[in-house]
C-alpha distance (Angstrom), angle and dihedral (degrees) to the residues before:
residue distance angle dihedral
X1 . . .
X2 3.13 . .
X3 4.08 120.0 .
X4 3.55 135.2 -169.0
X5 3.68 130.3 -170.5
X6 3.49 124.8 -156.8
X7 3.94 108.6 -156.3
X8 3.55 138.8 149.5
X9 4.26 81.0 -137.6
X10 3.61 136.8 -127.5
X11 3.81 91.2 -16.2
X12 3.69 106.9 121.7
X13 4.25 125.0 31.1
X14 4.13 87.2 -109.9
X15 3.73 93.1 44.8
X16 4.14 92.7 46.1
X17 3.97 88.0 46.9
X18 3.89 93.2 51.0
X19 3.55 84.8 48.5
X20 3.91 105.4 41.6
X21 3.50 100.8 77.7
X22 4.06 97.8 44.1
X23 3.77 86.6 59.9
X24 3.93 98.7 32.4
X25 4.45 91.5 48.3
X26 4.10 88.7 32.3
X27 3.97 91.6 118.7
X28 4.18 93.3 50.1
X29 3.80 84.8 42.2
X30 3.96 91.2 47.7
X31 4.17 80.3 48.8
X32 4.23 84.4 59.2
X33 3.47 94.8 53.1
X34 3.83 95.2 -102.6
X35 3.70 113.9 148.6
X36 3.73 109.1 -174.1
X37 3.44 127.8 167.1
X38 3.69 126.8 178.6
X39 3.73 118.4 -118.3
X40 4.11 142.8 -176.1
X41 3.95 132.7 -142.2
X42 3.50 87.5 -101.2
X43 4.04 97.6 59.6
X44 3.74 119.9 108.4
X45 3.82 83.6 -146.7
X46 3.66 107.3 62.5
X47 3.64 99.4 111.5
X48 3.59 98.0 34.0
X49 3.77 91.7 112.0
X50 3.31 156.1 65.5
X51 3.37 105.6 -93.9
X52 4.03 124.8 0.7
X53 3.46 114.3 -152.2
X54 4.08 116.6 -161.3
X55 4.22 120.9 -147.5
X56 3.66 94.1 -142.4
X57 3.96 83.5 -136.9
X58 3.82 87.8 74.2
X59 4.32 90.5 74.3
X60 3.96 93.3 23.9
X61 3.89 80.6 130.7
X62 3.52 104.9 41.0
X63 3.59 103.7 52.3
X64 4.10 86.2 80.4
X65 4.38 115.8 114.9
X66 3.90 85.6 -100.0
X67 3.86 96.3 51.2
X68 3.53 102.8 28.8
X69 4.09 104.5 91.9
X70 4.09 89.9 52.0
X71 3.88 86.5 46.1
X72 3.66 93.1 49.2
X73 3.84 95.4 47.9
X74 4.18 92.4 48.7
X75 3.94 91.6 51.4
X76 4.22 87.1 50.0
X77 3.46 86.7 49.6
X78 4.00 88.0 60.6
X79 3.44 89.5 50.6
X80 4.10 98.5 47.8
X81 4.33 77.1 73.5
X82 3.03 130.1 83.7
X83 3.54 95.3 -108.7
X84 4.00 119.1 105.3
X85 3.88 102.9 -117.2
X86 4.19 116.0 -141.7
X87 3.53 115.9 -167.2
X88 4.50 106.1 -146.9
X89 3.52 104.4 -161.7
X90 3.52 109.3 -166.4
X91 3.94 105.2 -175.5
X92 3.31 120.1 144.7
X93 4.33 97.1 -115.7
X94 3.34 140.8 54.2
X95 3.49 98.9 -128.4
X96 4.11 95.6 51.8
X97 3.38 108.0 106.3
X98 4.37 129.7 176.1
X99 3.52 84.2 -145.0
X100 3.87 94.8 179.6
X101 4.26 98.0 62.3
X102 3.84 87.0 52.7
X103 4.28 93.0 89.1
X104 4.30 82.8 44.0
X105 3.74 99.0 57.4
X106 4.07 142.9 57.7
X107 3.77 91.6 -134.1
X108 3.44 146.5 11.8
X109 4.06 121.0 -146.2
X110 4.15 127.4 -170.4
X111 3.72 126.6 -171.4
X112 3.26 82.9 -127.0
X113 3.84 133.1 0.5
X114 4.21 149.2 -169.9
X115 4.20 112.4 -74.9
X116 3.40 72.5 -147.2
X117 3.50 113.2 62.7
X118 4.18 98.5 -177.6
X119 3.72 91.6 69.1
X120 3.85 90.7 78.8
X121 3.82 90.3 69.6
X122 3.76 86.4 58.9
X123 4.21 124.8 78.2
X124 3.49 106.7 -107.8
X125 3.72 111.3 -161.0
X126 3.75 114.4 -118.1
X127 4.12 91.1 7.1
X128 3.92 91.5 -84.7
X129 3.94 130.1 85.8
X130 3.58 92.0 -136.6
X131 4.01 91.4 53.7
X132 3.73 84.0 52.1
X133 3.84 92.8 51.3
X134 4.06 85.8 51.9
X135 3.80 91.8 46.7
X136 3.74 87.3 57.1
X137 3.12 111.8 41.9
X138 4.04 99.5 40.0
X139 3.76 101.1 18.3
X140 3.83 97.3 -120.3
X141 3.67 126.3 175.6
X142 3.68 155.8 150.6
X143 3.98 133.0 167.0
X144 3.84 88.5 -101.2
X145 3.89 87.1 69.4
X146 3.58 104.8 45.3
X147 3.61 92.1 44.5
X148 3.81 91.6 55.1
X149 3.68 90.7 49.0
X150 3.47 102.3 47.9
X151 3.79 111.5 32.2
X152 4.40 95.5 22.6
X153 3.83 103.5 43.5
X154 3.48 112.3 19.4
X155 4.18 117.5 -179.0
X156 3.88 113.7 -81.2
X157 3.80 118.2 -128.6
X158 3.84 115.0 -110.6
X159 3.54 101.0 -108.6
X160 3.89 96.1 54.0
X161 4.03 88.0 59.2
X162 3.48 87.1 74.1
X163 3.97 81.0 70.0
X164 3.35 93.8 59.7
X165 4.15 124.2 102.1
X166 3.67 141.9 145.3
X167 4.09 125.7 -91.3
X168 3.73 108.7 -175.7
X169 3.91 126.2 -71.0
X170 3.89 130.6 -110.7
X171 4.00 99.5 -85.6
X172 3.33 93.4 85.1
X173 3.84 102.3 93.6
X174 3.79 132.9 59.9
X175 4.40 112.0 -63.3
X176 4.07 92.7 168.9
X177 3.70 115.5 129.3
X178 4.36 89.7 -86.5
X179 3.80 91.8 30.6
X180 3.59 91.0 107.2
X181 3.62 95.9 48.4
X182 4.04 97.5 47.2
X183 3.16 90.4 54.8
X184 3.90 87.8 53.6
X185 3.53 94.3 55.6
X186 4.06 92.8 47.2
X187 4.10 88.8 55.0
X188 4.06 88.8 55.2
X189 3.91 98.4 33.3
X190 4.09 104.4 24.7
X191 3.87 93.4 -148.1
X192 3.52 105.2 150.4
X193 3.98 94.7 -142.1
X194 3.77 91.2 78.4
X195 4.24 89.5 63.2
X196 4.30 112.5 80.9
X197 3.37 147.4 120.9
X198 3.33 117.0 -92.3
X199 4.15 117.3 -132.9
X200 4.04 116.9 -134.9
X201 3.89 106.4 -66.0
X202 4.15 92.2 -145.0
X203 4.10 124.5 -12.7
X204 3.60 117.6 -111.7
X205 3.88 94.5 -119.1
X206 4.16 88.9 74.9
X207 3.63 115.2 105.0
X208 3.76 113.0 -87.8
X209 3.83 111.6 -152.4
X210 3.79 95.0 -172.8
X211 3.93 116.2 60.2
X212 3.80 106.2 -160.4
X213 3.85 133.6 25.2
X214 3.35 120.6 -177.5
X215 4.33 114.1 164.9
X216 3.63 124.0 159.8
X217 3.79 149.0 136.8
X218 3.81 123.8 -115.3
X219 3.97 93.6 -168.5
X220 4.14 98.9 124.1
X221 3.49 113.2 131.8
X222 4.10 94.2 -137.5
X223 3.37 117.5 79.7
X224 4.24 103.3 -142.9
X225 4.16 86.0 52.8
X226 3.87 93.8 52.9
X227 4.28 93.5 43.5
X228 3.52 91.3 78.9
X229 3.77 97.8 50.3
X230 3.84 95.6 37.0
X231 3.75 91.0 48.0
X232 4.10 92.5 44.7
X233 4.54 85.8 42.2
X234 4.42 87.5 54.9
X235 4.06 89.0 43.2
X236 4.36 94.6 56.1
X237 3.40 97.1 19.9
X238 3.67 97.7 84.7
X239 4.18 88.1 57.0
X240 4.08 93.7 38.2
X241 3.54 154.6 28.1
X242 4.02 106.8 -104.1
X243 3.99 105.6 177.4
X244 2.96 118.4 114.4
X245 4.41 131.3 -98.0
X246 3.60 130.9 -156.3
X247 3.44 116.9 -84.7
X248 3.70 99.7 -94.1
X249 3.72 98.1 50.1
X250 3.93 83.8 43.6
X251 3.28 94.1 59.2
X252 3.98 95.5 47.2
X253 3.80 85.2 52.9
X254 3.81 89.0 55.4
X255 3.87 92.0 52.3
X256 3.70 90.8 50.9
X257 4.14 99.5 50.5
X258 3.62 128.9 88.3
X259 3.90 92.7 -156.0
X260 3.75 132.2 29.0
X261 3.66 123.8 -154.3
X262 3.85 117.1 -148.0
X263 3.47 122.5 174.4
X264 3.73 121.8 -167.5
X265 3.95 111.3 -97.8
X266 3.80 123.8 175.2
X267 4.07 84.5 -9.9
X268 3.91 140.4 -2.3
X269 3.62 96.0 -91.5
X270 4.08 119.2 56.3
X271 3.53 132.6 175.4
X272 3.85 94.6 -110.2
X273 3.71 86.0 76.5
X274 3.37 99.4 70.2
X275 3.57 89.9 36.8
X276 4.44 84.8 60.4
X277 4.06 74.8 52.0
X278 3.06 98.2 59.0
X279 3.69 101.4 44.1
X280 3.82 99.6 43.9
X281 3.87 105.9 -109.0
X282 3.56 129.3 141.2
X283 3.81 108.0 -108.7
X284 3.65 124.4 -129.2
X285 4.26 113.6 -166.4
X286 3.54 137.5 147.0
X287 4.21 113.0 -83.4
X288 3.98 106.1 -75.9
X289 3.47 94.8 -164.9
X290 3.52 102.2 110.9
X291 4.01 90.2 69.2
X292 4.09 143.2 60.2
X293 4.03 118.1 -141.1
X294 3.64 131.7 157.7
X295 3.05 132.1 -109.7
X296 4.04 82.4 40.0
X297 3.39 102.6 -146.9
X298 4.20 94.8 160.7
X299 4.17 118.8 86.4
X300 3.55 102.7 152.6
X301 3.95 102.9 -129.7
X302 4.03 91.9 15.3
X303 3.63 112.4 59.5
X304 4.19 96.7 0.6
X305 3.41 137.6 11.1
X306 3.99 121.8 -123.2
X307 3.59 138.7 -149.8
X308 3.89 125.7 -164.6
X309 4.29 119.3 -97.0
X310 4.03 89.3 -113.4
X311 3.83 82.4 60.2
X312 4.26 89.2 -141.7
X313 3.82 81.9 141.0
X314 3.56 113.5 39.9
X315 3.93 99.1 98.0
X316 4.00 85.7 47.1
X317 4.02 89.5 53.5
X318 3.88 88.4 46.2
X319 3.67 97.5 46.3
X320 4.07 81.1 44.6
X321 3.39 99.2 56.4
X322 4.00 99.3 45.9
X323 3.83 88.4 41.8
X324 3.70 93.2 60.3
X325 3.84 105.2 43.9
X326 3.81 96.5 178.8
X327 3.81 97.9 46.9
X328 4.08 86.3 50.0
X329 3.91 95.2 52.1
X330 3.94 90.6 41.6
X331 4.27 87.3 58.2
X332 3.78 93.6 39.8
X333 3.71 87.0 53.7
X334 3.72 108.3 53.4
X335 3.97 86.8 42.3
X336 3.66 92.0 56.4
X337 3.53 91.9 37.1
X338 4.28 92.0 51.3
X339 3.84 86.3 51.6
X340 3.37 97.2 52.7
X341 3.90 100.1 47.4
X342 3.51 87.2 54.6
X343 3.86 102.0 45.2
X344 4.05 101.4 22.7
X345 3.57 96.4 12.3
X346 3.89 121.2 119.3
X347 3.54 104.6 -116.0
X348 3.99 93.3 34.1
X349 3.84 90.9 111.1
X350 3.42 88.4 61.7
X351 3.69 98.9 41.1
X352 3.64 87.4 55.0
X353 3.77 99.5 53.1
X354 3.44 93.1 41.3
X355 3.75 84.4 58.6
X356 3.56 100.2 46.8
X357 3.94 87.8 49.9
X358 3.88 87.4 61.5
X359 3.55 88.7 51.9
X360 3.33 101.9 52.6
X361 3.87 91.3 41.5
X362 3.77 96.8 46.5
C-alpha cells in the first residue's frame, strides 16, 4: 500500500512525535507492505497513492477566516483522486477539533479523543472539555476563549463523529534529557542515527531524596487552560519551589522525586509525562478517564495515580502516595515499564504497525 504523508516535518513537538515512529519502525513497516513516503504541497506526487494522510501541522496557518476558503478547496482537490484522504490532527486536546476539513476528508484521527463521541456536536468553551468544566464551575473567561470556541472549533454534526478515531499520542518519540535536541539535529541534517528510543534513565526503586516535584509554566494566553495550573502552582507552592529549570537540571530533579505532579496544559496529555516515565516517579495528573489514546499509558491506580478536576483531593493523593512507599514504587513501575515496551520495547515495531494497520483499515 502505498502511503503518503503530507507534513510540514519535525517542526513542532506534536508534529515530530506523530512522525517519530513512522521513520524510527520504517523497516518493520516496509516488512507490512507499507510504502510511505513523505511529501510537501509543492510535490507533483501527493495523491499518487493509496491513501494520503495530512499532519494537520502542514495548514496550521491557513485554517484562519482569511485563508480558510483556499485551504478548503486544495484539501477537496485531494479528495477528487483516487486517493483515500486522512485528516492527522495533531493538537494537543481532545476536545480541539478543525471542524471545517471534516465534510473534505474520509476520516478524521486525534492523538487522543472524547469516550464520548456526542460531545463534539456541543460548544465547548475555550475548544477543550476541561476549559468547559472550569468555565462552569468558576465562571472564568477572557476574549481569547470565546473566540477559540466560537470562530476556531465550532460543534461537529452527529453524523461526521462517526469519522472520528484515534492515531497514536505524543509519547512516541525520544523525552530523555537530549531527546529534544537529537531530534533537532535530525530535522536540519536527516541522518537517521539521531531518531531512537530512549531506555529508562533511572528505575523507580532507587532512593529518592526529594519527595515532591512539582515545575511548570502558567504562560497560556487563555484563561480556562491556565486555571488548572495556576490553581494547582498556589496549592504546592507554599511547601516548594515550582519555577521552572533548564532542561538538564529538570531532568535531575525528575530522577530524584518520588512523585511528579503534571497538570494538564494546552491538553490532557503533555510531554512531561513521559518524561516522569522515563525517570521512575510516581505520576500525579488530573483523572483521564473521560478520553481514549493509544498507546494508553493512563490506568488510574496502575500506571498513574489521579486526582479529581476540582482538585478537593490532590493533597490527600500526595500525602497517599508518600505515606505508602511500596504502593507508590509498584505504580511508578508498571507506568514506566508500559512506556517503555511500547517505545523501547522489543516487539514495539510490531505493535506499532499492527496499530497503524487498524487505522488505516478501520
Amino acid at each position: 500500500m502505498r502511503i503518503n504523508i503530507l507534513t510540514p516535518g519535525f517542526t513542532t513537538s506534536n508534529g515530530s512525535a506523530f512522525l517519530f515512529p513512522l521513520v524510527v519502525h520504517s523497516k518493520v513497516l516496509r516488512d507490512a507492505q507499507f510504502d510511505i513516503r513523505f511529501v510537501t504541497r509543492s510535490s507533483a506526487e501527493v495523491t499518487e497513492c493509496d491513501v494520503l494522510m495530512i499532519d494537520s501541522k502542514e495548514f496550521r496557518m491557513d485554517l484562519s477566516k482569511e485563508r480558510l476558503s483556499q485551504t478548503l478547496e486544495l484539501i477537496s482537490s485531494y479528495g477528487d483522486s483516487d486517493s483515500r484522504v486522512i485528516w492527522c490532527d495533531t493538537t494537543d486536546s481532545t476536545g480541539t477539533i478543525q471542524s471545517s476539513v471534516i465534510p473534505f476528508v474520509d476520516r478524521y484521527l486525534k492523538s487522543q479523543i472524547l469516550k464520548n463521541k456526542t460531545q463534539y456536536t456541543s460548544p465547548m468553551y475555550g475548544g477543550r472539555i476541561f476549559s468547559h468544566y472550569y468555565n462552569e464551575i468558576t465562571g472564568i473567561e477572557s476574549c481569547f476563549d470565546d473566540f477559540f470556541n466560537t470562530t476556531l472549533s465550532p460543534p461537529i454534526n452527529k453524523a461526521d463523529t462517526a469519522k472520528l478515531n484515534i492515531s497514536w499520542n505524543s509519547g512516541l518519540a525520544d523525552y530523555s534529557t537530549y531527546g529534544p535536541w537529537k531530534m533537532e539535529l535530525y530535522r536540519r541534517l536527516g541522518i537517521r542515527v539521531f531518531l531512537s528510543y530512549p531506555r529508562a534513565i533511572i528505575a523507580p526503586t532507587t532512593n529518592r531524596p526529594k519527595d515532591l516535584s512539582a515545575r511548570f509554566g502558567i504562560t497560556y494566553s487563555l484563561a480556562s487552560v491556565r486555571y488548572q495550573r495556576e490553581q494547582i502552582r498556589e496549592l504546592v507552592s507554599r511547601h516548594l519551589d515550582t519555577n521552572k529549570l533548564n532542561r538538564k537540571s529538570y531532568m535531575k530533579e525528575l530522577r530524584q522525586s518520588k512523585v511528579v505532579l503534571s497538570p494538564f496544559g494546552w491538553g490532557e496529555i503533555t510531554l512531561k509525562d513521559f518524561e516522569v516515565f522515563l525517570t521512575g516517579g510516581m505520576l500525579i495528573k488530573p483523572s483521564m478517564e473521560h478520553m481514549d489514546t493509544w498507546p494508553n499509558f493512563y490506568t488510574d491506580g496502575v500506571t498513574y495515580q489521579s486526582h479529581d478536576w476540582d482538585l478537593s483531593d490532590l493533597e490527600e493523593k500526595i500525602d497517599w502516595a508518600l505515606d505508602n512507599n511500596q504502593e507508590l514504587q509498584t505504580i511508578a513501575a508498571e507506568g514506566q515499564q508500559r512506556y517503555l515496551r511500547y517505545t523501547a520495547g522489543t516487539d514495539a515495531g510490531e505493535m506499532f504497525t499492527e496499530h497503524f494497520t487498524d487505522v488505516l483499515s478501520a
